[in-house]
C-alpha positions in Angstrom: -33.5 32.3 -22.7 -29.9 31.5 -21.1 -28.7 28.3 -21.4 -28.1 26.0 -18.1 -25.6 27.1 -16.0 -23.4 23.6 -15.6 -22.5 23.1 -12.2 -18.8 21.7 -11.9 -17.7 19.0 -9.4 -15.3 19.8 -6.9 -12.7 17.7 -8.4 -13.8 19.5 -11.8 -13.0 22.7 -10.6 -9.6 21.5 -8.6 -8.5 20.4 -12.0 -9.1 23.6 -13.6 -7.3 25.4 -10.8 -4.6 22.6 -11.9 -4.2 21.5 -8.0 -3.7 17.8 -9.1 -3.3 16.2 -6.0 -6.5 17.9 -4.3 -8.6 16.7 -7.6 -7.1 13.7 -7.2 -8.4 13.3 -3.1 -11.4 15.0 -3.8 -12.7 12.3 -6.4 -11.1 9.3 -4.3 -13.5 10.2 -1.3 -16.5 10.2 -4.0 -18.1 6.7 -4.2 -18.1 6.8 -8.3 -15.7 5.1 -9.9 -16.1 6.3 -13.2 -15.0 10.1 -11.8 -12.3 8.5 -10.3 -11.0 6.8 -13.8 -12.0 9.8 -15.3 -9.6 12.1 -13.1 -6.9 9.5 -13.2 -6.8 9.7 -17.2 -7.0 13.4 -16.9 -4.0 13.1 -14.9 -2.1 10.4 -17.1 -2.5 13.0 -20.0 -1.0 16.0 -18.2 1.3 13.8 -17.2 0.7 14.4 -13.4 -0.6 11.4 -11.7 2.9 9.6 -10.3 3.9 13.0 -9.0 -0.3 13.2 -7.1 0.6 9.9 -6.0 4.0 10.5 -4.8 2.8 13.4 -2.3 -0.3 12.1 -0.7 0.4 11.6 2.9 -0.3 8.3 4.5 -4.5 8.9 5.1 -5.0 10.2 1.2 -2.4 6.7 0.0 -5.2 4.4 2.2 -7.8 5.7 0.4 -6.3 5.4 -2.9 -5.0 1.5 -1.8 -9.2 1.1 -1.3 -9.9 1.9 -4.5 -7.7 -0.3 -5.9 -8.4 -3.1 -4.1 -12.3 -2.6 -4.9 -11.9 -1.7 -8.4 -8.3 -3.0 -10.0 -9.3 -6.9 -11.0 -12.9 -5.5 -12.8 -11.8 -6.1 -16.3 -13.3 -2.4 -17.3 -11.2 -0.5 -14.9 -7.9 -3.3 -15.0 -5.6 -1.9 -17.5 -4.9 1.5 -16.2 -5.3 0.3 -12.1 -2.9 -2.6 -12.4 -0.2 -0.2 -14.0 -0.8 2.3 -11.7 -1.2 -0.4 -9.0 2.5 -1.4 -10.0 4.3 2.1 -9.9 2.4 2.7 -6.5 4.2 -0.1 -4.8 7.3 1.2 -6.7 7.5 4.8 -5.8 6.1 4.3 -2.3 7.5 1.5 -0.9 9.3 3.0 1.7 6.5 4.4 3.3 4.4 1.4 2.8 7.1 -1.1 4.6 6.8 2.0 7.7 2.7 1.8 8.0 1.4 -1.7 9.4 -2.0 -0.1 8.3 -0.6 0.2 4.7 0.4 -3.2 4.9 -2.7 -4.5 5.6 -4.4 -2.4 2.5 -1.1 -4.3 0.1 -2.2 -7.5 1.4 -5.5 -7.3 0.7 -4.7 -6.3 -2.8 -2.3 -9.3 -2.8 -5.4 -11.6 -2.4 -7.8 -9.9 -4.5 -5.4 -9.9 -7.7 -4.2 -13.7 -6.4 -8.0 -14.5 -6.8 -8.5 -12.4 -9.9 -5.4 -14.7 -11.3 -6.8 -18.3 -10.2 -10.4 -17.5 -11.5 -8.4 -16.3 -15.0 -6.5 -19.6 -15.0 -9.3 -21.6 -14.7 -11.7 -20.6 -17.0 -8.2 -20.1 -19.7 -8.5 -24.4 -18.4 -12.1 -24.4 -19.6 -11.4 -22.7 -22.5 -9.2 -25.6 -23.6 -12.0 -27.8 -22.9 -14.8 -26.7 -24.9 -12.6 -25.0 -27.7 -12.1 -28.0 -29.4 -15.7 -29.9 -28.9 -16.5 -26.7 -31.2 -14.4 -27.5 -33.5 -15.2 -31.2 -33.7 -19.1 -29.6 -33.4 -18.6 -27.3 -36.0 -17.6 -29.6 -38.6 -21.0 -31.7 -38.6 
């Protein structure tokens, strides 16, 4: 008996073929999440994901900007999409201030992490509530 033959994803096989910035479309257009964090990691280790980022052309950058305004204020995913988020708006302004349709995708992501930083603030405001009933609780 052979063992399974394991059938690579596309973005798998782009990555061994070490054509980043195809991997790095290729997994954007997939509705997973997880292969997407999983390729950008991949790509943070190599060293490799500003440069991806640097030459998509205008359709692959809208695609990445909807990922990160789905994905970038869930607390699994925030640490890495909020940095890369950051150096995004850094290395592409210039074409970001040219397309009104990338405009729309920054202020959309505007909102979402406005939101994400108005729900964290109020529940750091109920925090301050309850901590110290259980402390005063805690001491019965």
């Amino acid at each position: 008996m052979r063992p399974k033959r394991v059938k690579l994803a596309e973005h798998d096989k782009l990555l061994k073929k070490f054509r980043h910035r195809e991997a790095l479309v290729s997994v954007l257009g997939s509705k997973n999440p997880e292969n997407v964090l999983a390729v950008m990691e991949e790509l943070v280790a190599r060293k490799k994901l500003l440069k991806c980022v640097s030459n998509l052309d205008a359709e692959e950058l809208e695609l990445l900007f909807r990922f990160l305004h789905k994905y970038c204020t869930m607390p699994r995913y925030s640490s890495l999409l909020m940095g890369l988020t950051k150096r995004v708006l850094e290395v592409r302004a210039d074409d970001i201030r040219a397309s009104n349709s990338l405009r729309g995708h920054i202020s959309n992501l505007k909102r979402s992490v406005e939101e994400e930083i108005r729900v964290q603030q109020s529940l750091q405001e109920i925090q301050g509530i309850i901590s110290p009933l259980l402390k005063i609780a805690g001491r019965r």
